[in-house]
C-alpha positions as CSV (number, residue, x, y, z in Angstrom):
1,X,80.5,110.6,109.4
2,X,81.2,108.1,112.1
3,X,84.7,109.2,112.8
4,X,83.0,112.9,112.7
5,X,80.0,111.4,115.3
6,X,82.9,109.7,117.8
7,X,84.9,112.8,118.0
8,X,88.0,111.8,115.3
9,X,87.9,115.6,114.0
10,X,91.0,114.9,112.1
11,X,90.3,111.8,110.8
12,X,86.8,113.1,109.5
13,X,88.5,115.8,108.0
14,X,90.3,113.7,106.0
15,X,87.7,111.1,104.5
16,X,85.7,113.7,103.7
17,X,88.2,115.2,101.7
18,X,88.7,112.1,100.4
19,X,85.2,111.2,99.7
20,X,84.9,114.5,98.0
21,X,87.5,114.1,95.5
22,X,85.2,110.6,94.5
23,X,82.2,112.4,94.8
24,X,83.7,114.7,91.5
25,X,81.8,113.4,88.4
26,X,84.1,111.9,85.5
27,X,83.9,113.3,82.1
28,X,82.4,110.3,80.0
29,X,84.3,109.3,77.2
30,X,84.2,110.7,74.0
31,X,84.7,108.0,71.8
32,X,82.1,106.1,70.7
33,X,82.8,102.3,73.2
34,X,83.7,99.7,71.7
35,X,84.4,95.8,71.9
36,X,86.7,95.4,74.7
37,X,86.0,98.9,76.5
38,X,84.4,96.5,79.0
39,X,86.4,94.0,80.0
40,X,87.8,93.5,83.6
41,X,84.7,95.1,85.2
42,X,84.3,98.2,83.2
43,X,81.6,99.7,81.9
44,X,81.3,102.9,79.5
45,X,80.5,106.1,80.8
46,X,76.7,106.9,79.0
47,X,75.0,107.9,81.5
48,X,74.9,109.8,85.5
49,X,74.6,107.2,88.7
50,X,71.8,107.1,90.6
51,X,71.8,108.3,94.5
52,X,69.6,109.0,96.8
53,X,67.2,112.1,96.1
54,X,67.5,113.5,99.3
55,X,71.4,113.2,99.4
56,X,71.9,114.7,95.6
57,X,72.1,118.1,96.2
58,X,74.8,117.7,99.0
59,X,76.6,115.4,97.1
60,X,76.6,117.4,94.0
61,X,77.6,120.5,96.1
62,X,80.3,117.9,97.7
63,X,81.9,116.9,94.5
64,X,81.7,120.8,92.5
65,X,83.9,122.1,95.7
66,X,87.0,123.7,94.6
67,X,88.6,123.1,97.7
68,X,88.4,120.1,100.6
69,X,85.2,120.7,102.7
70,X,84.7,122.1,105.8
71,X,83.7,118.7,108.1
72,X,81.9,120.5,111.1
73,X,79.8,121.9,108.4
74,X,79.1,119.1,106.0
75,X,78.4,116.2,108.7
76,X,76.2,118.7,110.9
77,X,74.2,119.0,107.6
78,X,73.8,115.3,107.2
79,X,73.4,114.5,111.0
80,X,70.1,117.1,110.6
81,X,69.2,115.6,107.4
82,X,69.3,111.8,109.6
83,X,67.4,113.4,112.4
84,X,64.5,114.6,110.2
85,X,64.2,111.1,108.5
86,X,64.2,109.2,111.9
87,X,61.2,111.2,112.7
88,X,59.3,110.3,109.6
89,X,60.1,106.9,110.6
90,X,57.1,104.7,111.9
């Protein structure tokens, strides 16, 4: 967004695209976890992360697209969706 907002087109372009392929949920493992599934950091795959409720739609629209995402039209969506939460701001 702040490559998008400073006028890096290209190098938008390509975070988002890169951001998106994060954003893609991973299938949580079918086995059942066991002693040792956790070590060096990990933790098993039980249950969806948390995000922000007014970023969840977008980001689940973000990470079901087939193809890399249009930037112009994903970061003018957010920079609207920033603009109406600064208003509600005190």
């Amino acid at each position: 967004y702040i490559a998008w907002t400073t006028g890096s087109r290209a190098e938008a372009s390509e975070l988002l695209a890169a951001a998106a392929g994060h954003a893609r949920p991973a299938a949580p493992s079918a086995e059942t976890p066991g002693e040792g599934d956790t070590e060096g950091g990990l933790a098993p795959m039980v249950r969806e992360t948390a995000r922000c409720g007014a970023l969840r739609a977008p980001a689940d629209a973000l990470g079901a697209a087939d193809a890399d995402p249009d930037a112009r039209t994903v970061y003018s969506a957010f920079d609207t969706l920033i603009r109406d939460v600064r208003t509600r701001l005190p």
